[in-house]
C-alpha positions as CSV (number, residue, x, y, z in Angstrom):
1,X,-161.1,38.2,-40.0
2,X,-159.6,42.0,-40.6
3,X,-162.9,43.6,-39.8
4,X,-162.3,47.8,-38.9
5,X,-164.7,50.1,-37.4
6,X,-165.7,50.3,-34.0
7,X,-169.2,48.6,-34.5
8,X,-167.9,45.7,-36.9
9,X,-168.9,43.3,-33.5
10,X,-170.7,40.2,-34.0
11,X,-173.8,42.5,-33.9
12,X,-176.0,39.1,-32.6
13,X,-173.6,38.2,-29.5
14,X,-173.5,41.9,-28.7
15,X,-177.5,42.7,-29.3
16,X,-178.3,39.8,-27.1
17,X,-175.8,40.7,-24.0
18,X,-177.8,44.3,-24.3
19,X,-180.8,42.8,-24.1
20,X,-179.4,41.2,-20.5
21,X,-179.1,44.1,-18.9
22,X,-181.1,43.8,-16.0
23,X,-179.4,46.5,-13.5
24,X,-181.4,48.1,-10.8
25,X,-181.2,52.1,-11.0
26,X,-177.8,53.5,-8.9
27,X,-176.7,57.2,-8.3
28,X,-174.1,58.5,-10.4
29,X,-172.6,61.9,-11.5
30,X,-174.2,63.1,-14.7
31,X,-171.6,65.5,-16.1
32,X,-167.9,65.2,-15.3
33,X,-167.0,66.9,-12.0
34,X,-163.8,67.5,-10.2
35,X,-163.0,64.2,-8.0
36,X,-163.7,65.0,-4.0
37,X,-160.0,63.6,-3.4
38,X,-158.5,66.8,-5.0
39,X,-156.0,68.1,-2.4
40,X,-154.6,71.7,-2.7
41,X,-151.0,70.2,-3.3
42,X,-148.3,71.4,-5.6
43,X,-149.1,68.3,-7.7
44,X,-152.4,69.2,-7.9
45,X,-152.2,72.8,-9.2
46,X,-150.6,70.8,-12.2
47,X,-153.8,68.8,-12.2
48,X,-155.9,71.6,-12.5
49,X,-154.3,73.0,-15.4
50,X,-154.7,69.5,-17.5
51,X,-158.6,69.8,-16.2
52,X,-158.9,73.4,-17.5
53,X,-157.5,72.3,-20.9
54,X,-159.7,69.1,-21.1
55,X,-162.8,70.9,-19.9
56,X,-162.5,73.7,-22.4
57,X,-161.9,70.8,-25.0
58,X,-165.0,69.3,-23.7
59,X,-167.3,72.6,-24.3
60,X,-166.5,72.1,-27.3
61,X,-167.0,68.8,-28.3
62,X,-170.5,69.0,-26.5
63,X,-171.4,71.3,-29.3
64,X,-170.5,69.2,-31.6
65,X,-167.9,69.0,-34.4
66,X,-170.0,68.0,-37.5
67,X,-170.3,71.3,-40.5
68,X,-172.7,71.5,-43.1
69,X,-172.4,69.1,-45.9
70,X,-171.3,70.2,-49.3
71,X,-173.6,72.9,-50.9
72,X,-173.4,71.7,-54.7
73,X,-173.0,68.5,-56.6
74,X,-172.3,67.0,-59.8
75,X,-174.8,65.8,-62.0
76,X,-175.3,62.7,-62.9
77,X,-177.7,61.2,-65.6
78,X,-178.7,58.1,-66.9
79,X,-179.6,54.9,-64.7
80,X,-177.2,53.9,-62.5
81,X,-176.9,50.5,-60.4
82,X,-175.1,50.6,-57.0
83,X,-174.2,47.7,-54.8
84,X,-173.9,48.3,-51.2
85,X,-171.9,45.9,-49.7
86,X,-172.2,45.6,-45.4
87,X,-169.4,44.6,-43.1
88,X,-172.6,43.0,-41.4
89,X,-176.2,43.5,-41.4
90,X,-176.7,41.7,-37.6
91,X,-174.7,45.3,-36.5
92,X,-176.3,48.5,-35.9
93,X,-172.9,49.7,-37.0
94,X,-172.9,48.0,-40.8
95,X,-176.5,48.3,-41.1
96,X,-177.2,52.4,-40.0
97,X,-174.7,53.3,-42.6
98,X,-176.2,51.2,-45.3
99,X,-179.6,51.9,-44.9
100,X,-178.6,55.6,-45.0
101,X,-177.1,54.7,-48.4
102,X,-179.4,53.1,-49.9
103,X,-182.2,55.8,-48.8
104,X,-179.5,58.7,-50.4
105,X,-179.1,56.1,-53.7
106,X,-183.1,56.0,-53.9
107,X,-183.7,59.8,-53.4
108,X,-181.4,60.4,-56.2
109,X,-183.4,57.0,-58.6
110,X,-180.6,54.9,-58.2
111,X,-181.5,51.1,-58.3
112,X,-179.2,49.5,-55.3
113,X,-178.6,46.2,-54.0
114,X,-177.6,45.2,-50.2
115,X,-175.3,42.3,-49.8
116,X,-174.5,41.1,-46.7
117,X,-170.7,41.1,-46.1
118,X,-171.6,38.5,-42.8
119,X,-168.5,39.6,-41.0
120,X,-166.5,38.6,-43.6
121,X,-166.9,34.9,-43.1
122,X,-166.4,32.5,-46.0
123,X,-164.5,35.4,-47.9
124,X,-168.0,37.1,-48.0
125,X,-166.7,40.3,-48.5
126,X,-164.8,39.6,-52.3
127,X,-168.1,37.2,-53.0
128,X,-169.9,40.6,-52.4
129,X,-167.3,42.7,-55.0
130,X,-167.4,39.3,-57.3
131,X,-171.4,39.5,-57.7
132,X,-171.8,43.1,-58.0
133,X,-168.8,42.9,-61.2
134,X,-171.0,40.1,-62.6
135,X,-174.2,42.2,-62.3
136,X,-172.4,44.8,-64.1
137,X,-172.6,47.9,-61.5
138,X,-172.0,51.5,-61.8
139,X,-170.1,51.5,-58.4
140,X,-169.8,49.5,-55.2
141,X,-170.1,50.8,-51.9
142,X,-168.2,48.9,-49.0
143,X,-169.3,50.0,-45.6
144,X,-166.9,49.0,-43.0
145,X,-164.6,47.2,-45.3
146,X,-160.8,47.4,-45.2
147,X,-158.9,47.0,-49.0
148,X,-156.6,44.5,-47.0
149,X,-160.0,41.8,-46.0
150,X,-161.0,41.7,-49.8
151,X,-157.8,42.7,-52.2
152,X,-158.8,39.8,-54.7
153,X,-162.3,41.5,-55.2
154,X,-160.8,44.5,-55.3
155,X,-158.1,43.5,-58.1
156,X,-161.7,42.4,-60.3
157,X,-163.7,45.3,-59.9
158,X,-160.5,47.2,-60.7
159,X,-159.9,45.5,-63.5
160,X,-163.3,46.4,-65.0
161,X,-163.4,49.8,-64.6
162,X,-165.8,49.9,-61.6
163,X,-165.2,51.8,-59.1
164,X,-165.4,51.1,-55.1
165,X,-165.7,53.5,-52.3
166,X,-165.4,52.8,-48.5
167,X,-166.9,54.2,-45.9
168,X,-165.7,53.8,-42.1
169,X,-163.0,51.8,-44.2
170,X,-159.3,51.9,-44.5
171,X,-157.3,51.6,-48.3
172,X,-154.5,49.4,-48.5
173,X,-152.1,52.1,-48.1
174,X,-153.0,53.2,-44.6
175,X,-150.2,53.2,-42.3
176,X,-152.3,50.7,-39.7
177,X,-152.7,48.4,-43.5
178,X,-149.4,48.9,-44.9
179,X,-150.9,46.7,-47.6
180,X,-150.0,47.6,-50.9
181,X,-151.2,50.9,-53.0
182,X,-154.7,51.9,-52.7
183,X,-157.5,50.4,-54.2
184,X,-160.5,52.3,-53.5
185,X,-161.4,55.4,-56.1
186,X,-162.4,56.7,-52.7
187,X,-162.9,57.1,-49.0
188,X,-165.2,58.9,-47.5
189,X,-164.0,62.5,-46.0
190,X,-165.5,63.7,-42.8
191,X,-165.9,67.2,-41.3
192,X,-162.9,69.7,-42.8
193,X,-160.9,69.1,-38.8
194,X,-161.5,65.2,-39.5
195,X,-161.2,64.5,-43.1
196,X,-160.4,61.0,-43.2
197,X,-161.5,58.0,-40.4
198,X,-158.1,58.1,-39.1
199,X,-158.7,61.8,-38.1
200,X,-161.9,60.9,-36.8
201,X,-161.2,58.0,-34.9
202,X,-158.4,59.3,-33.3
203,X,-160.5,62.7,-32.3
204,X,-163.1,60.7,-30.6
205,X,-160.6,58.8,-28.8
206,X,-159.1,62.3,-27.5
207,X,-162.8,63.2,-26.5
208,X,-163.2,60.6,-24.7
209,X,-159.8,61.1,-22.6
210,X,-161.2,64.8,-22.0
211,X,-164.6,63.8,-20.4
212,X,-162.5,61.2,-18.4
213,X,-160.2,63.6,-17.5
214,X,-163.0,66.3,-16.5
215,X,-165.1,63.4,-14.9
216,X,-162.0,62.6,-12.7
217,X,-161.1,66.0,-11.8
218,X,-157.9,64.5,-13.5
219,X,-157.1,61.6,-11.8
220,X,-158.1,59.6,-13.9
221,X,-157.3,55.7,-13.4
222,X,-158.6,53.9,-16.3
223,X,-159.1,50.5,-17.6
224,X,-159.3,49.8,-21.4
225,X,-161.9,47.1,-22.9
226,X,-161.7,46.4,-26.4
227,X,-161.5,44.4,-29.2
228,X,-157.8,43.8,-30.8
229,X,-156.9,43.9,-35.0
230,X,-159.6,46.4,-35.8
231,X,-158.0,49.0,-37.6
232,X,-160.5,52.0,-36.1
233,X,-160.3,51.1,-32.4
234,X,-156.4,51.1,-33.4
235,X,-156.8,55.2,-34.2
236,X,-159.2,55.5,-31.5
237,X,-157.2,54.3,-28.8
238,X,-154.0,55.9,-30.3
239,X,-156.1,59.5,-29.8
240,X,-157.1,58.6,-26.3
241,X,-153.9,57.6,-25.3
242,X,-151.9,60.6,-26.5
243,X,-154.4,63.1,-25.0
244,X,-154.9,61.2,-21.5
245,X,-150.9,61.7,-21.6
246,X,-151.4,65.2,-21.1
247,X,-153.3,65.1,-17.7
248,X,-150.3,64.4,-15.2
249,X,-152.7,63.1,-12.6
250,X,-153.8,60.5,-15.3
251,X,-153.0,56.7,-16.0
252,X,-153.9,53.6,-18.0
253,X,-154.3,51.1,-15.4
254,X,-154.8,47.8,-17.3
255,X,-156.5,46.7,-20.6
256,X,-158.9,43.7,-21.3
257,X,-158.5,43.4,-24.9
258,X,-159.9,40.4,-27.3
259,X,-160.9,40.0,-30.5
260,X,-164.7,40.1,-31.9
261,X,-165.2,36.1,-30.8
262,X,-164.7,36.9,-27.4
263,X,-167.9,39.2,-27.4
264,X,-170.1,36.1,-27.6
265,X,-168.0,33.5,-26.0
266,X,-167.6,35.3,-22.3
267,X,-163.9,35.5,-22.9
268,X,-164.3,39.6,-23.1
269,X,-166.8,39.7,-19.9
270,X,-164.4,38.1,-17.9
271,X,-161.1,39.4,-19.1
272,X,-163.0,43.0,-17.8
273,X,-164.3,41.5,-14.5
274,X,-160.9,40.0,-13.3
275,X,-158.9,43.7,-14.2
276,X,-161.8,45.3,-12.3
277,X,-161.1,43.3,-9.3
278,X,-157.4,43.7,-9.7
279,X,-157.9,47.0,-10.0
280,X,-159.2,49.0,-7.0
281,X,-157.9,52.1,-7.8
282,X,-159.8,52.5,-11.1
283,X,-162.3,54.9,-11.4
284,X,-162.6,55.1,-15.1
285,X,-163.4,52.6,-18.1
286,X,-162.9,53.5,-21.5
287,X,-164.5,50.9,-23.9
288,X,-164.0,51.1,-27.6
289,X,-167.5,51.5,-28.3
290,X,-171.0,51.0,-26.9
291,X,-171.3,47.3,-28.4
292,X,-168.1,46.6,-26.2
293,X,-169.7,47.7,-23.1
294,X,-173.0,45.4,-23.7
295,X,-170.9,43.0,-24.9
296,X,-168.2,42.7,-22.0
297,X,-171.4,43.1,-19.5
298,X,-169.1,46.4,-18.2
299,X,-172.6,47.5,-16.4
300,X,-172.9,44.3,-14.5
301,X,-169.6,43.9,-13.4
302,X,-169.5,47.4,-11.8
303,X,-173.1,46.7,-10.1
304,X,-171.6,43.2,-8.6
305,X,-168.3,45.1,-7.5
306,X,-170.9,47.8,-5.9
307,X,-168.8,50.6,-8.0
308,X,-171.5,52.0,-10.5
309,X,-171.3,55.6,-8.9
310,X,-167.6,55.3,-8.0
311,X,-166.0,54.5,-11.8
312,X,-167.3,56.9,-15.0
313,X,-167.8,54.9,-18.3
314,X,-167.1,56.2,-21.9
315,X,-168.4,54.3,-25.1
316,X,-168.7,55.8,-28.8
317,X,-172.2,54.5,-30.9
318,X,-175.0,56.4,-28.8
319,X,-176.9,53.2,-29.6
320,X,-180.7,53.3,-28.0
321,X,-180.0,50.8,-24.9
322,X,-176.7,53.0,-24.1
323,X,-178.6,55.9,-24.2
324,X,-180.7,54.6,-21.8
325,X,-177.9,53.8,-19.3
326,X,-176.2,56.9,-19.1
327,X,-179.9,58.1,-18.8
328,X,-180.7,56.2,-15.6
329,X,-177.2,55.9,-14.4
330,X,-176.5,52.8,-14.7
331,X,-173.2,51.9,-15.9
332,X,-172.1,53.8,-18.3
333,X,-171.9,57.9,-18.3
334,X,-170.8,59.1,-21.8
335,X,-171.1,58.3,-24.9
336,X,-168.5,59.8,-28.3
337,X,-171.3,58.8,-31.5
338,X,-171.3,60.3,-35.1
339,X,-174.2,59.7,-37.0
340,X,-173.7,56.9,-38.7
341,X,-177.0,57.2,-41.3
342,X,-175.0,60.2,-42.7
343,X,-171.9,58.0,-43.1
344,X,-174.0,56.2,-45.9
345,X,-175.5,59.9,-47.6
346,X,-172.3,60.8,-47.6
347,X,-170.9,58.0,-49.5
348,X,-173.2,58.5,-51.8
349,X,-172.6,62.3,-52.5
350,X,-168.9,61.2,-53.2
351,X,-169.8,58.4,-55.5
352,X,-171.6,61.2,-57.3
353,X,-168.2,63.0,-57.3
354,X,-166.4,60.0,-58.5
355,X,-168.8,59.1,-61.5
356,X,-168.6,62.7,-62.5
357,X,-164.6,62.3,-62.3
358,X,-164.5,65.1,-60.0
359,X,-162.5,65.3,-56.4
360,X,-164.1,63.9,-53.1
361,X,-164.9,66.6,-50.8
362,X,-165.4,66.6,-47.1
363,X,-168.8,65.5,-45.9
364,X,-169.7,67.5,-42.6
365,X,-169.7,65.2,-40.5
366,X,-168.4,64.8,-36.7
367,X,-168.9,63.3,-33.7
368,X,-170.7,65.2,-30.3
369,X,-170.3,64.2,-26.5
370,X,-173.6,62.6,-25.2
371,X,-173.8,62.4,-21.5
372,X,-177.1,62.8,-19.0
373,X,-177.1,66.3,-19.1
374,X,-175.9,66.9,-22.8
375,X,-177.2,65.8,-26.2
376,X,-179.4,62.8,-24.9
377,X,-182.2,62.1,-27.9
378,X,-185.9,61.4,-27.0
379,X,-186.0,57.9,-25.2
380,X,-186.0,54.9,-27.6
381,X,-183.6,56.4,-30.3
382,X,-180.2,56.3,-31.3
383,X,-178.3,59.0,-31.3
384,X,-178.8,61.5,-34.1
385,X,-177.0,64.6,-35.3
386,X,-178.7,68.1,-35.3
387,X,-177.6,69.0,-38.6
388,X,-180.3,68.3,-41.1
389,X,-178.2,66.6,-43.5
390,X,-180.7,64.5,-45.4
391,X,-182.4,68.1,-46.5
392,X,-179.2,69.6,-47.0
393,X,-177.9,66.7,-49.6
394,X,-181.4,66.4,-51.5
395,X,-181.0,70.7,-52.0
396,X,-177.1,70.1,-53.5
397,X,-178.5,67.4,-55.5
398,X,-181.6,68.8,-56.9
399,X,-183.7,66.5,-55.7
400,X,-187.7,66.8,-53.6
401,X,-189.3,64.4,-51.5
């Protein structure tokens, strides 16, 4: 299964380990902080140049790199059908994105249809393209959906003249793909410094080696968990690893990697619990996204190895029962999310641009640094950018309500 993004996770398996988390509250440092084991050393004045850099990095990612979306918009008249097709609606990270495109579709009078991709079992994914060619729509919309997972569906939808666009999706001609030539009419550009989810991905993995870096007064000693073949933890951990490169004082550790299955089978959990044991010296974890943490039970291995105040924790969605751990300090610290409701109005505003045959444009949209003293939403919600985009896309578009 060649599922991409860093929330394409079994979203059932990975709900239900959240669920578990039973921890009992622990002290922790709430913003990064220079380590207490900085000596005045030679070597460390070198440290304290890579903290400077990844601090001042880290001001400004806690402000947040998401811009304004576009100001003006094609018209487009006459009824239009979109299909929205979803890597998998049992994810937060399929289904945010498509229910923000199905609310953008609606505000503009678009009829739309939701397919459940499933995860791309049973070739689910090109049934999805296949249906949505039969039922004659204007475009298709594949959230989380690589070319190279559904080329045959592709080929069809080609071959009638409809045109597909991705979002948090690679085309076949990505360099991660090498798959062929492109067969999207589109993918869906980010904020102007992260046009394309490459950019993004690999930028969020960078933040996240800055907040490590800062957390660690840069000695940071980390251990990767993750999920292997997904095409945005690819860019993601490509960013953090060339940025943690620049901190001198800085290392990977070891890396308990496995692919989506092992989420729900334990295989994930206990990859992370054995490096943590072999692994004294660790006091960092960088997981490719939130669902990873829940799902490798990252919180309860720390709390059985009494090391929830001693090792900092970094994950991406700034899903609600996250949130509430880095709230209450209890096994993970940080969190890298971008809004992933705008991903899907966004998607929409370019499908407006390719109907109207005009160029895709960038979106707006970043990511921000959430820890316990930055960028934490009201208890009980997921993480949500400041910029009012939904207003801001109903103004280019002309449209009220």
């Amino acid at each position: 299964m060649g599922l991409t993004h860093r929330t394409r996770l079994l979203g059932a398996a990975a709900a239900l380990t959240a669920a578990a988390l039973g921890l009992a509250a622990c002290s922790s440092s709430s913003t990064p902080a220079a380590s207490s084991s900085t000596t005045g050393s030679a070597s460390t004045a070198a440290t304290g140049s890579d903290v400077a850099a990844a601090t001042a990095a880290l001001q400004r990612d806690y402000k947040g790199t998401s811009q304004q979306p576009p100001s003006k918009a094609p018209k487009v008249t006459g009824a239009q059908s979109i299909w929205v097709i979803s890597c998998g609606q049992q994810a937060e990270g399929c289904s945010r994105p498509v229910a923000g495109a199905v609310a953008a579709a609606q505000a503009l009078g678009w009829k739309t249809k939701v397919f459940d991709g499933q995860f791309g079992a049973d070739d689910a994914f090109d049934t999805g393209i296949r249906q949505a060619v039969a039922a004659k729509a204007t475009a298709i919309l594949l959230i989380g959906i690589d070319c190279n997972t559904a080329k045959a569906g592709l080929g069809v939808a080609k071959s009638a003249g409809i045109p597909v666009l991705g979002a948090n999706s690679f085309d076949c001609n990505d360099p991660a793909l090498n798959a062929g030539p492109p067969l999207f009419a589109g993918v869906e550009q980010f904020a102007s410094t992260t046009p394309t989810s490459a950019d993004l991905n690999e930028a969020v993995g960078a933040a996240k080696a800055d907040w490590l870096i800062a957390a660690t007064g840069g000695k940071a000693k980390v251990i990767e968990v993750g999920l292997t073949g997904l095409t945005g933890y690819y860019y993601e951990n490509l960013g953090f690893a060339k940025e943690l490169a620049k901190c001198s004082g800085c290392s990977i550790v070891a890396k308990a990697l496995g692919n989506p299955t092992d989420l729900s089978n334990g295989v994930l959990e206990q990859s992370f619990s054995s490096k943590l044991t072999a692994s004294p010296e660790a006091n960092a974890v960088m997981a490719d996204g939130d669902s990873i943490v829940s799902g490798a039970q990252v919180p309860q291995a720390l709390q059985s190895a009494g090391r929830v105040s001693s090792v900092s924790v970094i994950g991406s969605e700034g899903f609600t029962q996250n949130l509430d751990l880095i709230r209450q300090h209890r096994g993970q610290n940080a969190a890298v999310p971008f809004d992933e409701v705008w991903v899907g109005w966004g998607l929409v505003d370019e499908t407006l641009r390719v109907l109207a045959k005009q160029p895709l444009v960038d979106e707006g949209m970043g990511f921000q640094v959430v820890d316990a003293t930055h960028n934490l939403p009201a208890e009980g919600q997921n993480y949500a950018d400041p910029i009012n985009f939904v207003a801001a896309y109903k103004a280019a578009w002309g449209v009220s309500g």
